[in-house]
DSSP file (Angstrom, degrees, kcal/mol; ACC not computed):
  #  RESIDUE AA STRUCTURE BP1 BP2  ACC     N-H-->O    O-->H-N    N-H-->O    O-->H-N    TCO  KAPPA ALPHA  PHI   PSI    X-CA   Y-CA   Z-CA
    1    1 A X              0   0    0      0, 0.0     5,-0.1     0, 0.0     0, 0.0   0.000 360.0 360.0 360.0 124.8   70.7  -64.4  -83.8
    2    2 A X     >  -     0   0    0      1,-0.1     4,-2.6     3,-0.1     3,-0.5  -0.144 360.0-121.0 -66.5 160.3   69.6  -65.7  -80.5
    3    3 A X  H  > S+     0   0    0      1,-0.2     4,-1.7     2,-0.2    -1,-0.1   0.724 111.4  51.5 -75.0   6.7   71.9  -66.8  -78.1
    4    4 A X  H  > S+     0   0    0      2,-0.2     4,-1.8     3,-0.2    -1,-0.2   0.900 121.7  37.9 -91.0 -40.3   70.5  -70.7  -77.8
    5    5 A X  H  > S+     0   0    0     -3,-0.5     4,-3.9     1,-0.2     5,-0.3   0.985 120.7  43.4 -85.5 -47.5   70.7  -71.0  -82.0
    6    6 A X  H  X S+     0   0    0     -4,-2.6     4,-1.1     1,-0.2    -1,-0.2   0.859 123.2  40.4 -87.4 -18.6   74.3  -68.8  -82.0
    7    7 A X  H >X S+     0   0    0     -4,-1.7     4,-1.7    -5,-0.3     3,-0.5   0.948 119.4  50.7 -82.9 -29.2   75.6  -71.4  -78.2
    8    8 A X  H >X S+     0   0    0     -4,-1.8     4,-1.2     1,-0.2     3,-0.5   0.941 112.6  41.2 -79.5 -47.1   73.9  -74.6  -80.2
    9    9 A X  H 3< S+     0   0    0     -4,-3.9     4,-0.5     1,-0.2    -1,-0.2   0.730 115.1  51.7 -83.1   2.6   75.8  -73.8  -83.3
   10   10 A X  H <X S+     0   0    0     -4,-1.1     4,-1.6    -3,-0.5    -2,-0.2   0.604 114.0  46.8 -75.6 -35.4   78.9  -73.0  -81.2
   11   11 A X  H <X S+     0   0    0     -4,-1.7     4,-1.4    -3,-0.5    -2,-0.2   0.775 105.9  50.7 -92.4 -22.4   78.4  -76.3  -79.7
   12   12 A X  H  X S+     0   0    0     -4,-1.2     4,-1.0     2,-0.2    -2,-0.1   0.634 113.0  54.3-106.5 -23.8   77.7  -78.8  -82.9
   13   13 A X  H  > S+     0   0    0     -4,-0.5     4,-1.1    -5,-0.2    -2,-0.2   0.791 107.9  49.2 -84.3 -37.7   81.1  -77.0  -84.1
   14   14 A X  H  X S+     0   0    0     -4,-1.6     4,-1.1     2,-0.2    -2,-0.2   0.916 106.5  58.9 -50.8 -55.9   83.0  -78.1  -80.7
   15   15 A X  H >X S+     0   0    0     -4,-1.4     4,-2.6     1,-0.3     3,-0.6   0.872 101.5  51.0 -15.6 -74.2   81.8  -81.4  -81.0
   16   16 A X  H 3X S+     0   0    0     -4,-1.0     4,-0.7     1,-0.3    -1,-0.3   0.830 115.4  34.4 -72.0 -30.5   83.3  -82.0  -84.0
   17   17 A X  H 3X S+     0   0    0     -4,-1.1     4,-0.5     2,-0.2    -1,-0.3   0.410 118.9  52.2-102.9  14.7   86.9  -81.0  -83.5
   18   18 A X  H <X>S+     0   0    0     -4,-1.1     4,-3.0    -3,-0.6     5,-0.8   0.770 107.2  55.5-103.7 -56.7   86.8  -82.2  -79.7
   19   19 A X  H  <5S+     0   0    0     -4,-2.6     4,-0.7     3,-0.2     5,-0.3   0.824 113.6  43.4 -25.2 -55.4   85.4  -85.7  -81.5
   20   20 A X  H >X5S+     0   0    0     -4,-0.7     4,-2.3    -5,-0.2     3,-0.7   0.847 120.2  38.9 -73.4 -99.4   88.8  -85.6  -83.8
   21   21 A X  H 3X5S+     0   0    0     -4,-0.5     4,-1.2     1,-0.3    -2,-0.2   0.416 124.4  38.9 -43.0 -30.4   91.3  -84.7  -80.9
   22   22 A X  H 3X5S+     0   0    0     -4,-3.0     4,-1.8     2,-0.1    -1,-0.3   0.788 118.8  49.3 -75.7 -52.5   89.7  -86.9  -78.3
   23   23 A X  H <><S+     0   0    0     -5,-0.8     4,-1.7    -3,-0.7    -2,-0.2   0.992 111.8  46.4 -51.7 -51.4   89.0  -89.7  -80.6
   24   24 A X  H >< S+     0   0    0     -4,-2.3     3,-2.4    -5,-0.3    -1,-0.2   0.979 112.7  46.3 -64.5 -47.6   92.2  -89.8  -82.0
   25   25 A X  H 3< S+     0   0    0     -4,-1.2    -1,-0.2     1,-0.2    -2,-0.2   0.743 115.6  51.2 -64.1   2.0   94.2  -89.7  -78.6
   26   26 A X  H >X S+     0   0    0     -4,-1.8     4,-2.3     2,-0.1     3,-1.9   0.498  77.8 111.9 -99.3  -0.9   91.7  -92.4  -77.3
   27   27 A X  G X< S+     0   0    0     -3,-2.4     2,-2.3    -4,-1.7     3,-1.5   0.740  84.3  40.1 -37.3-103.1   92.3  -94.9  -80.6
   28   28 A X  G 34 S+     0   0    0      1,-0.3    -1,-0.3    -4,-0.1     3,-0.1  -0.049 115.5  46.7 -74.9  11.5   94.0  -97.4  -78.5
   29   29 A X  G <4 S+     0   0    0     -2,-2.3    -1,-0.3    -3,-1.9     2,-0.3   0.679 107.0  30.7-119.2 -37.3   92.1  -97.3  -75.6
   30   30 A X  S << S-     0   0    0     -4,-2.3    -1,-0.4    -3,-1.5     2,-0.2  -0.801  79.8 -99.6-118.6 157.7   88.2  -97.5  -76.3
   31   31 A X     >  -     0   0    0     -2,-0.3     4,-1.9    -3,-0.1     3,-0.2  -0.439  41.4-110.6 -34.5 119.2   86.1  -98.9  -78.9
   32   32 A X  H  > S+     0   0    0      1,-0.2     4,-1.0     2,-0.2    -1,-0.0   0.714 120.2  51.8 -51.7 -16.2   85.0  -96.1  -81.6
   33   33 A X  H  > S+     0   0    0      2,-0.2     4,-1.7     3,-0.1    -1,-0.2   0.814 107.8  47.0 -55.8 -49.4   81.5  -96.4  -80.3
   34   34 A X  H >4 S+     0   0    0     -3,-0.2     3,-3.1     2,-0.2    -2,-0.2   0.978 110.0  61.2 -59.9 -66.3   82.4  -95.8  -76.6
   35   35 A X  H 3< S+     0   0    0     -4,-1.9     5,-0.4     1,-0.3    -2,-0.2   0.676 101.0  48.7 -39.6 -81.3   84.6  -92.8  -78.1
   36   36 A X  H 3X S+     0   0    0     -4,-1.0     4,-2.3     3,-0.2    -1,-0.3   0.697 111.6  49.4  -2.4 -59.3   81.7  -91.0  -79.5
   37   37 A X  T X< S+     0   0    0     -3,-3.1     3,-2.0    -4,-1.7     4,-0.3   0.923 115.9  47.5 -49.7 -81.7   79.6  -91.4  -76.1
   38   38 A X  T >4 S+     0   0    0      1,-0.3     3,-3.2     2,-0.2     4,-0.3   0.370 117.6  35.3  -8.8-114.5   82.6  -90.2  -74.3
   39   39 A X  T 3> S+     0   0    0      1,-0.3     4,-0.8     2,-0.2    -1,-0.3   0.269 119.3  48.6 -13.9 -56.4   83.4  -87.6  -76.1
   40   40 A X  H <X S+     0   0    0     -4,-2.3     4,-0.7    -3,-2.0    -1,-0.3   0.773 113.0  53.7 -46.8 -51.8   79.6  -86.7  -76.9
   41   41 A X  H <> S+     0   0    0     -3,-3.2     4,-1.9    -4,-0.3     3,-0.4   0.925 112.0  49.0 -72.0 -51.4   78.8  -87.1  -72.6
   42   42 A X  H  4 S+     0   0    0     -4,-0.3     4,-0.4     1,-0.3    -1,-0.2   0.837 110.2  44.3 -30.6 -53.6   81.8  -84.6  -71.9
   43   43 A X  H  X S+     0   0    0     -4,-0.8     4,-1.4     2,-0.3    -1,-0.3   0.699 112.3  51.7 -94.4 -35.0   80.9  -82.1  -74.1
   44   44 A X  H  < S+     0   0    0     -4,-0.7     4,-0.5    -3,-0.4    -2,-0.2   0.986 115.5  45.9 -63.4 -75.9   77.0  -82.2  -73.1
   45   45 A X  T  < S+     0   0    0     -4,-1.9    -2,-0.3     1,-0.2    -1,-0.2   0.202 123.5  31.0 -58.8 -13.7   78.1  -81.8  -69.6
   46   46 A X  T  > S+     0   0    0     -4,-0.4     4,-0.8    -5,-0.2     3,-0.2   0.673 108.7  61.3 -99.3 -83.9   80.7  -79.0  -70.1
   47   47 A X  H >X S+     0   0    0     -4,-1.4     3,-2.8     2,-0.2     4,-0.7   0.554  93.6  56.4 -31.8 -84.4   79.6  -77.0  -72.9
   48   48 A X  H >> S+     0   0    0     -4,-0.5     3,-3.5     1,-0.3     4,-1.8   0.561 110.5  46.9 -10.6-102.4   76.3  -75.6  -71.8
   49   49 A X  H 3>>S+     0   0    0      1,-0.3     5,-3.8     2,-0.3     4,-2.5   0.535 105.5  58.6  -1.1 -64.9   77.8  -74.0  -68.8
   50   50 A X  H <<5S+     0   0    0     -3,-2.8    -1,-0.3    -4,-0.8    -2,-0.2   0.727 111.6  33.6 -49.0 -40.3   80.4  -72.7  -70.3
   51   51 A X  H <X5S+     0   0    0     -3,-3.5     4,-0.8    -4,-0.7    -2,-0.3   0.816 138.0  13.0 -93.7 -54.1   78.6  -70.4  -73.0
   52   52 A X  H  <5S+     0   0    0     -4,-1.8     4,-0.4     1,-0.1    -3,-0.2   0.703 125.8  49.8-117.0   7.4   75.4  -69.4  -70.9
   53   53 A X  T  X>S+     0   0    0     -4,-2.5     4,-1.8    -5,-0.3     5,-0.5   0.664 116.7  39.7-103.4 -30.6   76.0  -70.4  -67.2
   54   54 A X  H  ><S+     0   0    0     -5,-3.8     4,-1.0     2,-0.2    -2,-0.1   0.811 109.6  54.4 -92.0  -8.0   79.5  -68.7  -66.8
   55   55 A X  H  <5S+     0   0    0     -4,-0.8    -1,-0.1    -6,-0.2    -3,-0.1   0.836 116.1  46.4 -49.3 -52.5   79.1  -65.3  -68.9
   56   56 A X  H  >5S+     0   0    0     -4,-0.4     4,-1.7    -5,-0.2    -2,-0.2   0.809 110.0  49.6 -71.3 -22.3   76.2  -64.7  -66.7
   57   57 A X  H  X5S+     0   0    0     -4,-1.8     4,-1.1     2,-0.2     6,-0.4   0.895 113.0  44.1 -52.6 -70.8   77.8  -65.6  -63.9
   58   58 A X  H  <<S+     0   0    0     -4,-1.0     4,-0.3    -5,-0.5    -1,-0.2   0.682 109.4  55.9 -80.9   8.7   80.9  -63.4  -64.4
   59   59 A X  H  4 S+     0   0    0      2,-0.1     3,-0.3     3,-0.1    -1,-0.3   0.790 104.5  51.8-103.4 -32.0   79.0  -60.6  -65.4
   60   60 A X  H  < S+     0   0    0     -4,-1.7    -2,-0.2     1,-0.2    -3,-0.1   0.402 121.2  39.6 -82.9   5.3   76.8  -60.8  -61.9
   61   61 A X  S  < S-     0   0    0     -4,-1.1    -1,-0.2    -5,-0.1    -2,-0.1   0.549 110.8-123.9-134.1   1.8   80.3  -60.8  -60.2
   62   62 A X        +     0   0    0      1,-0.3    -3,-0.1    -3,-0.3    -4,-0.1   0.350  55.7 150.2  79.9  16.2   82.3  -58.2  -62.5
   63   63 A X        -     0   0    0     -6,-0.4    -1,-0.3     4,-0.1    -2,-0.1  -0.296  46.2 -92.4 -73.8-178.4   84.6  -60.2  -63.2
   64   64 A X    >>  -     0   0    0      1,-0.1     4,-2.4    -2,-0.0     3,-1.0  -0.435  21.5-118.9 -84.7 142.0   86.6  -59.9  -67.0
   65   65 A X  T 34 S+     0   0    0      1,-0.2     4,-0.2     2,-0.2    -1,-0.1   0.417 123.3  54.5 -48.6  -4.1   86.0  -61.4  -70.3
   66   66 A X  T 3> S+     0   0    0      2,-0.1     4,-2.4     3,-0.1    -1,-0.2   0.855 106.0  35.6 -57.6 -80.4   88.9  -62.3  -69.4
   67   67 A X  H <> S+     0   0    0     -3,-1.0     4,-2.1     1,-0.2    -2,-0.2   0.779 115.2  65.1 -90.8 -32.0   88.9  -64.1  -65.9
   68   68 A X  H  X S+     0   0    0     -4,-2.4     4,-0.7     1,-0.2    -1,-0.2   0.702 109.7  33.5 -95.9   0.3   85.2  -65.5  -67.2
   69   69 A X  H  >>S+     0   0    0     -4,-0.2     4,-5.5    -5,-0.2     5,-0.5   0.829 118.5  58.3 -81.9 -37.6   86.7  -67.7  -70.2
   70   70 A X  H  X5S+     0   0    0     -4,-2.4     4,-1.9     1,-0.2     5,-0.2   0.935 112.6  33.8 -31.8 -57.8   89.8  -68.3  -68.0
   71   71 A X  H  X5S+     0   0    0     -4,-2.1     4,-2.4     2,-0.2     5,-0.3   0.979 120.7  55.7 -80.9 -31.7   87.8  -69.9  -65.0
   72   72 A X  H  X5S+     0   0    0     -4,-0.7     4,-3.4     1,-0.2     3,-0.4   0.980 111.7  43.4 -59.1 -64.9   85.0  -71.7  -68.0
   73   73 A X  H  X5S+     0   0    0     -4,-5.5     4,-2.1     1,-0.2     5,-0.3   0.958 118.1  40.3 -56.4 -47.3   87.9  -73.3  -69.8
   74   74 A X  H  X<S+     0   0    0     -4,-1.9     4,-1.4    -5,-0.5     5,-0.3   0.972 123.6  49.4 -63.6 -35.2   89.9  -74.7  -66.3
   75   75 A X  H >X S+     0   0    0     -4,-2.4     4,-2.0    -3,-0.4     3,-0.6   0.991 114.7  36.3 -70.3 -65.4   86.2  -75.4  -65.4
   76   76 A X  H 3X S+     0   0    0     -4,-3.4     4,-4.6    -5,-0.3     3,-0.4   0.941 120.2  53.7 -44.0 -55.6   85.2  -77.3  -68.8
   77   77 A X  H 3X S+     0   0    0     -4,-2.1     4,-1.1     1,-0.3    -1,-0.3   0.723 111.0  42.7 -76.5 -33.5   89.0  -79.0  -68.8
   78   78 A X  H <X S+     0   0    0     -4,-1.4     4,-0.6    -3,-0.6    -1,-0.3   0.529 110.7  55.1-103.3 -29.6   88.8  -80.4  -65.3
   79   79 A X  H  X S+     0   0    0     -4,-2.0     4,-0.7    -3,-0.4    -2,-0.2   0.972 113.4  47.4 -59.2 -66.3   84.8  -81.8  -65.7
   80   80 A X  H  X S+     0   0    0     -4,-4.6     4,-1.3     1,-0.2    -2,-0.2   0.620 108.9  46.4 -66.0 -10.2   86.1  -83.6  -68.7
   81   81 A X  H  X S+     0   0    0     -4,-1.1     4,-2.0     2,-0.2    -1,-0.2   0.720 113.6  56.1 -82.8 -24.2   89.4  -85.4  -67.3
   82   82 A X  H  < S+     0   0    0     -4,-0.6     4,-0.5     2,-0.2    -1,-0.2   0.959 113.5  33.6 -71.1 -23.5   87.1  -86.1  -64.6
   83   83 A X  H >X S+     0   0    0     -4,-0.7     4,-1.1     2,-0.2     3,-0.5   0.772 125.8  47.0 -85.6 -38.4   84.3  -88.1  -67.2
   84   84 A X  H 3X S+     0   0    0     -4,-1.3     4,-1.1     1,-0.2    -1,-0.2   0.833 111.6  45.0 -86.8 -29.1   87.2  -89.2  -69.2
   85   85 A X  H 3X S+     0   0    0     -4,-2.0     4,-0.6     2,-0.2     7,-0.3   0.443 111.4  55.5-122.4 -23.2   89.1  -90.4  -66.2
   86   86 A X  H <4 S+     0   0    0     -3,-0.5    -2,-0.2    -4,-0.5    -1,-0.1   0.553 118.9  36.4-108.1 -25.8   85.6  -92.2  -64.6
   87   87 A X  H  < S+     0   0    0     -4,-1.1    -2,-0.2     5,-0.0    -3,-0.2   0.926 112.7  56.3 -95.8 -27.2   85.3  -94.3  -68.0
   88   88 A X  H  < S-     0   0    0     -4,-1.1    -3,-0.2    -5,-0.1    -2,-0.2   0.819 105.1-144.9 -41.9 -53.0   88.9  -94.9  -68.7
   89   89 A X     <  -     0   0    0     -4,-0.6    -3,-0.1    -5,-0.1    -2,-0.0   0.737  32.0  -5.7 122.7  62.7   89.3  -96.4  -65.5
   90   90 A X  S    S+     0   0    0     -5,-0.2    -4,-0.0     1,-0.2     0, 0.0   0.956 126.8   9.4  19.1 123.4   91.5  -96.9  -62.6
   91   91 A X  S    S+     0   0    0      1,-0.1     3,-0.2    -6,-0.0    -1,-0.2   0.507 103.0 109.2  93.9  12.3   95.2  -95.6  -62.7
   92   92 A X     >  +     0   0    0     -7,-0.3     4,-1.8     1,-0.1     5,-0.4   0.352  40.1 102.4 -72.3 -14.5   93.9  -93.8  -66.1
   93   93 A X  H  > S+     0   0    0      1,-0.3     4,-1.4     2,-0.2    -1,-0.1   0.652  77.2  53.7 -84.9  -6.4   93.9  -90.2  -64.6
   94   94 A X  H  > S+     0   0    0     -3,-0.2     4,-1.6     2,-0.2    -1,-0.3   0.770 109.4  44.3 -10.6 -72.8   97.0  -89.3  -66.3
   95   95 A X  H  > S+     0   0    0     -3,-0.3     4,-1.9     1,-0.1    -2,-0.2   0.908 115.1  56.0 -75.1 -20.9   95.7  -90.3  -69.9
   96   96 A X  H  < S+     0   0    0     -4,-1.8     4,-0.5     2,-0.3     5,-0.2   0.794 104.1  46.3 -72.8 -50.4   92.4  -88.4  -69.0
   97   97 A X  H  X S+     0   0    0     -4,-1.4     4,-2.1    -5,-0.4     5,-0.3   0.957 111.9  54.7 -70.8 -28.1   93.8  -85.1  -68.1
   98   98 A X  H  X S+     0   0    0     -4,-1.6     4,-0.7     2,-0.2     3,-0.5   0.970 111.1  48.9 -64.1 -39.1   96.0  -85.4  -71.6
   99   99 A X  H >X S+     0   0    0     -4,-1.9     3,-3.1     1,-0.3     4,-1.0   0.734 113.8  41.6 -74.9 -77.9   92.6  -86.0  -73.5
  100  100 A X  H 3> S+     0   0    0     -4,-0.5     4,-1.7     1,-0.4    -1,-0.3   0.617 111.9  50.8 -35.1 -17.9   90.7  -83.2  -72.2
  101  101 A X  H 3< S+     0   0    0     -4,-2.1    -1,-0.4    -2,-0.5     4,-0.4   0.445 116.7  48.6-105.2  17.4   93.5  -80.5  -72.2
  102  102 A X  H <X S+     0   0    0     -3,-3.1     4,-0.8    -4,-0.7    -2,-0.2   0.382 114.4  38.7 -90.8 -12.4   93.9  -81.6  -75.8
  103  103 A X  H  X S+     0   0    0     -4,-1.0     4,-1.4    -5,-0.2    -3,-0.1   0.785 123.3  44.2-103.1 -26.5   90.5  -81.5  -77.0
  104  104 A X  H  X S+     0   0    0     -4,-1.7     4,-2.0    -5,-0.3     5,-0.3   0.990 116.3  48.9 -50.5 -58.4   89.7  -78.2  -74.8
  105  105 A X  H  > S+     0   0    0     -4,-0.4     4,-1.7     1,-0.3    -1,-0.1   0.716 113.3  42.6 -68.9 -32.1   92.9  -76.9  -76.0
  106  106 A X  H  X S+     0   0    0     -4,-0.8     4,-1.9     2,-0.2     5,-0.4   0.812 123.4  48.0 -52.7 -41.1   92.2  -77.7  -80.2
  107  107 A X  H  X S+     0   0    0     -4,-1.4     4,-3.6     1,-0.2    -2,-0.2   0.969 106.8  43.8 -75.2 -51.3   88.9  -76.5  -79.5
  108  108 A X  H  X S+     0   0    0     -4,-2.0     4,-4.1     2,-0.2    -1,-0.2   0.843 113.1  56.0 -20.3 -70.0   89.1  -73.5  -77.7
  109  109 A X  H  < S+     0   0    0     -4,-1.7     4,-0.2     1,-0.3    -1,-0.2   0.749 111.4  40.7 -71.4 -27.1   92.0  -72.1  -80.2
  110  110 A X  H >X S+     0   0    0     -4,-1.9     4,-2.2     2,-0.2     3,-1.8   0.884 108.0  62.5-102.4 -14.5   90.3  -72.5  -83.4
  111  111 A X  H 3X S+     0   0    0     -4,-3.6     4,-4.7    -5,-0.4     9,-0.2   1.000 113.1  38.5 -26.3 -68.2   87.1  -71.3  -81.9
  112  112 A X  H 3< S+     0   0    0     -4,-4.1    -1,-0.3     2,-0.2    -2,-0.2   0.362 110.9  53.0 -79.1  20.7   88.8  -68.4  -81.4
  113  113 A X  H X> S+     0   0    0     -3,-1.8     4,-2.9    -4,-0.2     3,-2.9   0.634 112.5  54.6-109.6 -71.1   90.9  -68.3  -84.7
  114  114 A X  H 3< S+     0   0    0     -4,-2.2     6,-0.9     1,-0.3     5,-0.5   0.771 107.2  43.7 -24.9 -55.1   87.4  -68.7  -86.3
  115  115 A X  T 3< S+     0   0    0     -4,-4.7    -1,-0.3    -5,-0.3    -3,-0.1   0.402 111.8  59.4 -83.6  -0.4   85.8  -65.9  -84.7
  116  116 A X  T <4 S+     0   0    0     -3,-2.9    -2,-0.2     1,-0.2    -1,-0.1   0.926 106.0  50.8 -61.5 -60.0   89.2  -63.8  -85.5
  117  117 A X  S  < S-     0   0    0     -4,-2.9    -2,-0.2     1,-0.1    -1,-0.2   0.543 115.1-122.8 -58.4 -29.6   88.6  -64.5  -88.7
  118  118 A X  S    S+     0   0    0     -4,-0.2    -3,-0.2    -5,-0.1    -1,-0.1  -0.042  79.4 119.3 100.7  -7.0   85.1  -63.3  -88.7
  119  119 A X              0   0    0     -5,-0.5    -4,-0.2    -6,-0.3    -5,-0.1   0.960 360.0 360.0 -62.4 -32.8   83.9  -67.0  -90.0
  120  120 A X              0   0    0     -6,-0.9    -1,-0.3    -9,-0.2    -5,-0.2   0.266 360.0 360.0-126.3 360.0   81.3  -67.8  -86.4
């Protein structure tokens, strides 16, 4: 499978549980339309990078499968409290880092649970 179809279906699958776990800790704060952008702009702005800019990256610099999911996720998790934290608002950066290391962290773990499993 190529890697744009195997990061795209990687990506449409983040989405969705990042969409649940961001939506829900954001109920009481946004609109369900805003949540969606959010959530949607985050994820656009993260993802990509994460599957094909930082593999190559830590492969032209030897670092470990390891040290290159390590620095993608703090990378990913720290983009989106900043985008969650720049619509949220003033004195928001608090609830912003809680969504984002809760939608990374749901996402991230069944990704990999998934791919344990054999299922992506």
């Amino acid at each position: 499978m190529p890697l744009i179809v195997h990061w795209f279906k990687a990506f449409l699958l983040t989405l969705a549980i990042e969409q649940l776990a961001a939506g829900w800790a954001l109920r009481r704060d946004v609109t369900w339309g805003r949540r969606i952008s959010i959530i949607a702009v985050c994820n656009i702005a993260s993802h990509p990078a994460v599957w094909l800019i930082f593999p190559e990256l830590g492969a032209g610099l030897g670092w470990s499968r390891l040290t290159t999911l390590v620095l993608s996720e703090v990378w990913a998790f720290a983009l989106e409290a900043l985008i969650y934290a720049l619509f949220l608002g003033p004195g928001q950066a608090r609830k912003a880092a809680y969504v984002s290391t809760l939608a990374n962290a749901l996402s991230l773990s069944m990704g990999l649970g998934l791919r344990a499993l054999g299922w992506i």
